[in-house]
C-alpha positions in Angstrom: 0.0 0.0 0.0 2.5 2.5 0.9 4.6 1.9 -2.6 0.4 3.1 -4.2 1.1 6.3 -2.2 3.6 8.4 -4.5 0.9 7.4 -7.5 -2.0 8.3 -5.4 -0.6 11.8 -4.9 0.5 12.3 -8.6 -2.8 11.0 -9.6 -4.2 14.1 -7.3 -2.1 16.3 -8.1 -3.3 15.7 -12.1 -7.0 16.2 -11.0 -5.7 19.4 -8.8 -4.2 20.8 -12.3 -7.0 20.1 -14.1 -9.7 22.5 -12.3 -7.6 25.7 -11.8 -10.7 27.5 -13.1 -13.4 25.9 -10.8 -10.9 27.0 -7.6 -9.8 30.1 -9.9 -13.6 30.9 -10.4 -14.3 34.8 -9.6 -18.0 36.8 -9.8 -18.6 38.1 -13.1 -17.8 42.1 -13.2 -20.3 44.0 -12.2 -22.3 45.8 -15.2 -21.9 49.5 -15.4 -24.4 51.8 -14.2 -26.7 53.1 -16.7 -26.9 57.2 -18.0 -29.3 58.9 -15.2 -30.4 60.6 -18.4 -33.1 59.3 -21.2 -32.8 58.5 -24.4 -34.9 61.7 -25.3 -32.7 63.7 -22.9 -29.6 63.2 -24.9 -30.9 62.9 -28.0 -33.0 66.7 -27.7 -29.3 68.0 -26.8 -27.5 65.9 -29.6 -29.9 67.1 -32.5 -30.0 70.8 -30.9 -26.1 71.1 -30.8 -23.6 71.7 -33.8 -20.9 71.0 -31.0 -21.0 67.7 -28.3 -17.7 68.4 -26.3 -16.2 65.9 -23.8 -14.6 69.1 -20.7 -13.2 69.1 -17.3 -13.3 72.2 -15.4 -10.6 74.3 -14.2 -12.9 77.3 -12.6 -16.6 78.2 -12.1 -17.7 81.4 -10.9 -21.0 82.3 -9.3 -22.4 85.6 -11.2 -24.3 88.1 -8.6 -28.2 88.3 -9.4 -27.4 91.7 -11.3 -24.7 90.3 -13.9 -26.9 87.3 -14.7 -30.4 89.3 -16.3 -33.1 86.2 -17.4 -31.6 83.4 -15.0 -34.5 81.1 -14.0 -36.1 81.4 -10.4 -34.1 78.4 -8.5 -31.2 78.7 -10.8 -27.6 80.5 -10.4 -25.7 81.8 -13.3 -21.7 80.2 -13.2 -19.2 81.3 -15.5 -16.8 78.7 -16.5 -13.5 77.8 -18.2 -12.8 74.0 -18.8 -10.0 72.2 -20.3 -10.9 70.2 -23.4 -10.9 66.3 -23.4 -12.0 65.5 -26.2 -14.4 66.7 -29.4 -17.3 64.2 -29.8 -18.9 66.2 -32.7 -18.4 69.4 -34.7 -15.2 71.2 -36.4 -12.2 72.2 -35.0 -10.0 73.6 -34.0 -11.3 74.3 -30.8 -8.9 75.9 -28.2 -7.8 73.3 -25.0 -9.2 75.6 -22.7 -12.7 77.1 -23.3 -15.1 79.3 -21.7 -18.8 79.5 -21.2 -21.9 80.3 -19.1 -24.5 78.0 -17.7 -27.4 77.8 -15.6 -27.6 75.5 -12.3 -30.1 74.8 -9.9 -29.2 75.7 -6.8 -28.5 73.4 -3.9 -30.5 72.3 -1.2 -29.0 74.8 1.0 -30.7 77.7 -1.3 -27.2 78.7 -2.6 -25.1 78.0 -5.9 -24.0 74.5 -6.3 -19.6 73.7 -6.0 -18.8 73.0 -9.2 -15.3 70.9 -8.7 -12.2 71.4 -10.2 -11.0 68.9 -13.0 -14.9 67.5 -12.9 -16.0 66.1 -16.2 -19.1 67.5 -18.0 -20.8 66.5 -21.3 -21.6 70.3 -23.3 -23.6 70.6 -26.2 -22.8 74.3 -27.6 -22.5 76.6 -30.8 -19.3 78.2 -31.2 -19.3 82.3 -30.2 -17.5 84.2 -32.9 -14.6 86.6 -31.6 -16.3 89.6 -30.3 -20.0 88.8 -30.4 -21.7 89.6 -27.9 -21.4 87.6 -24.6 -17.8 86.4 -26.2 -14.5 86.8 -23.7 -12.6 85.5 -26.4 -12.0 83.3 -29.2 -12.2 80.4 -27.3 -16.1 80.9 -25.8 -18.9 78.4 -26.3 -22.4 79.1 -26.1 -24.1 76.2 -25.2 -27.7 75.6 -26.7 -29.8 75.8 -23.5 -29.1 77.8 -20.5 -28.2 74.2 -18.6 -26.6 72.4 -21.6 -23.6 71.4 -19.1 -24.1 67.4 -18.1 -21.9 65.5 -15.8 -20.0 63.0 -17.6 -20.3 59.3 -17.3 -19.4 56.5 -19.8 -23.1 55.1 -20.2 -24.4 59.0 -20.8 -21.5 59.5 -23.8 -22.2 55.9 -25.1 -25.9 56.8 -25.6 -24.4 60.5 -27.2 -22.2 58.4 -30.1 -24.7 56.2 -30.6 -27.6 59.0 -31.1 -25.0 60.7 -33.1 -24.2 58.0 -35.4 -27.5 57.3 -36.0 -28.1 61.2 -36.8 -25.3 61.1 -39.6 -26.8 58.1 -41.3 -28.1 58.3 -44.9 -31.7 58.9 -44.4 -31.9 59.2 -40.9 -35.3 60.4 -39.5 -35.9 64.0 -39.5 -37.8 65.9 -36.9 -41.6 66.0 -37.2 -42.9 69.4 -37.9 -47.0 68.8 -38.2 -49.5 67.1 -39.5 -50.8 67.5 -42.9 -53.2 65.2 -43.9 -54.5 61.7 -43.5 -57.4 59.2 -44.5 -59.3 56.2 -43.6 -61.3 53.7 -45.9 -63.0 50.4 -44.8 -61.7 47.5 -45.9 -63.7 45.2 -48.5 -64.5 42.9 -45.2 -66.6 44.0 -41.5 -64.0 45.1 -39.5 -61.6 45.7 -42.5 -59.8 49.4 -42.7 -56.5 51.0 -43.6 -55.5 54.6 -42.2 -52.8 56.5 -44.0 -51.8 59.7 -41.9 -48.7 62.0 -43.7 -46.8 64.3 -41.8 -44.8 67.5 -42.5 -40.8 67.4 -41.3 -38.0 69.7 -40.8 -36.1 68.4 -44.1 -39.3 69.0 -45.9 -39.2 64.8 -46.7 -42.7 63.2 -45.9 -43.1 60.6 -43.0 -46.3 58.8 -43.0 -47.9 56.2 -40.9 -50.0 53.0 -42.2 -52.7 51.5 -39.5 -54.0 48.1 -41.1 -57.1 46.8 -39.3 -58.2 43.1 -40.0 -61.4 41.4 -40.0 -61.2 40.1 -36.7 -59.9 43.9 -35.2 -56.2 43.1 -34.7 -54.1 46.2 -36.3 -50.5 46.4 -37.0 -48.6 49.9 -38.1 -45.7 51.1 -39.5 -44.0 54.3 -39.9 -42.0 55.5 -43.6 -39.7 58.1 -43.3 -39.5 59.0 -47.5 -41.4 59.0 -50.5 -42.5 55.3 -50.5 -45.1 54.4 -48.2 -44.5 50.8 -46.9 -46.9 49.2 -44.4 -44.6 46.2 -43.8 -41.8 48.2 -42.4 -41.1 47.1 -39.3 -41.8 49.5 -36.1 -39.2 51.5 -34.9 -37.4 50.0 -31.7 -37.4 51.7 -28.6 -34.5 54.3 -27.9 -33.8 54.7 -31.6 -33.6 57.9 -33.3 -36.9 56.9 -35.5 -38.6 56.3 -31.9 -37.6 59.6 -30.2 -38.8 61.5 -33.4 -41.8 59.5 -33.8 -42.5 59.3 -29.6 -41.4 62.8 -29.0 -42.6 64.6 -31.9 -45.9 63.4 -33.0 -48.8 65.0 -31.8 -50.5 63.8 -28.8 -54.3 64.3 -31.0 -54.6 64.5 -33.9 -56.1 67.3 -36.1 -59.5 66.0 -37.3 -60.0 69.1 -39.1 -57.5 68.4 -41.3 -59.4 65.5 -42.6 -62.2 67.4 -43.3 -64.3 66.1 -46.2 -64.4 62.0 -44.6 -67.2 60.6 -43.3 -67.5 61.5 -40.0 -67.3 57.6 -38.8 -64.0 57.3 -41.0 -62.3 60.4 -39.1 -62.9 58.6 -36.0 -61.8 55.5 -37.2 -58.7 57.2 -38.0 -58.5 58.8 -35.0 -58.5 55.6 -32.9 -56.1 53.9 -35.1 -53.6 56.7 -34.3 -54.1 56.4 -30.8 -52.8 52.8 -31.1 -49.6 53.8 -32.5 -49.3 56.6 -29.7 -49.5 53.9 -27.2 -46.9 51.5 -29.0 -44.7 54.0 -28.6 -45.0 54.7 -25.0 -44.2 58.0 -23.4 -41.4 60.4 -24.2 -39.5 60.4 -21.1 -38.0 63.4 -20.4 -35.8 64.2 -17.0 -34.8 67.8 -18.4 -36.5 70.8 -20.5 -35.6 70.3 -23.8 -34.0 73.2 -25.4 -36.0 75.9 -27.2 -36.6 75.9 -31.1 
């Protein structure tokens, strides 16, 4: 028995080499945290802004009440300098150090907020031409709404490329400027109908929704952004840049009197059908204002 001993051990020692990665075994990372922002968050700055800059800053300055004219009630007026990390979008060059104002809500306490030095913000801006008004210098931004500074975070710049790659894209969807005209006609079948509703956009290119209703009252929809109207296109994913335009820039009713000259029965037809693709949609979550124009 004791000659079986050393093979014993150099059988064990075998199986001990073989399951380094059981013993070796470690928790899987844990997944990042997501953006504290929404899709239509970043995507109303990313569409607003010529100019998506990656900034730490070296200096904020609280303005008094009487150098900061049209600040909101709640908010304080900082100016800032920050040191550029990195361009996400728009031309250079741009200067490594740039300046800029921007409105914060104040703190709990009822006073301005600290803004830390070397802390990394997202800005979404226009540049400032030398001597404009409002411009220190060459180097000043002017961001496109009063509180276009975010903190940085990986997840919140992820979602900026990917809005902004989308927003680059041949054909991409353009915004939604109103609604110009629409129909509904029953289908050869009870229960049969299709709805066609066109819509005007900032490009000036048509987007139009189809609602197809069967016999036995199931509908399906799809939205074209272009000429050809395609009721088999599939329906925009959630968080997409079709979605946001379609989710945050469709009317919440729609104009019946605009299809004026339909039986009354086929406007409200119409009418109902649209509210279907309103609620496939969902809401347009928004955590912020979105900027003006």
């Amino acid at each position: 028995m004791r000659k079986l001993l050393p093979a014993i051990a150099i059988a064990l020692a075998g199986l001990s080499g073989g399951i380094p990665a059981v013993s070796a075994m470690q928790a899987p990372a844990a997944a990042p945290p997501p953006s504290p922002y929404s899709y239509a968050d970043v995507a109303d700055l990313a569409t607003a802004a010529p100019m998506a800059i990656h900034a730490r800053i070296a200096s904020a300055t609280a303005l008094k009440p009487e150098r900061a004219p049209g600040v909101a009630a709640g908010s304080s007026r900082f100016y800032v300098e920050a040191d550029v990390v990195g361009l996400i979008r728009g031309k250079g060059p741009l200067a490594a150090r740039i300046s800029y104002l921007v409105d914060l809500p104040l703190g709990a306490n009822g006073k301005p907020v600290k803004l830390k030095k070397k802390q990394p913000v997202l800005l979404f801006a226009r540049p400032v031409a030398a001597g404009a008004a409002g411009s220190t210098s060459t180097n000043s931004i002017r961001l496109v709404a009063p509180d276009a500074q975010l903190p940085w975070d990986p997840a919140t710049e992820a979602r900026l490329r990917a809005i902004l790659t989308e927003l680059v894209k041949p054909g991409a969807a353009p915004a939604i400027s109103g609604f110009a005209n629409g129909f509904h006609v029953p289908g050869t079948l009870p229960g049969e109908g299709e709805t066609q509703l066109f819509f005007d956009t900032a490009t000036g290119e048509p987007m139009s929704l189809t609602i197809l209703t069967s016999a036995d009252g199931s509908r399906r929809w799809a939205a074209a952004f272009g000429e050809i109207v395609d009721g088999s296109a599939a329906v925009p994913a959630r968080d997409t840049l079709a979605w946001y335009r379609l989710a945050c820039g469709l009317p919440r009713q729609l104009p019946l009197a605009k299809l004026a000259g339909t039986p009354p029965e086929d406007r409200r037809k119409a009418a109902s059908d649209y509210g279907i693709v309103l609620g496939a949609l969902g809401d347009c979550t928004r955590t912020r204002k979105p900027p003006a124009g």
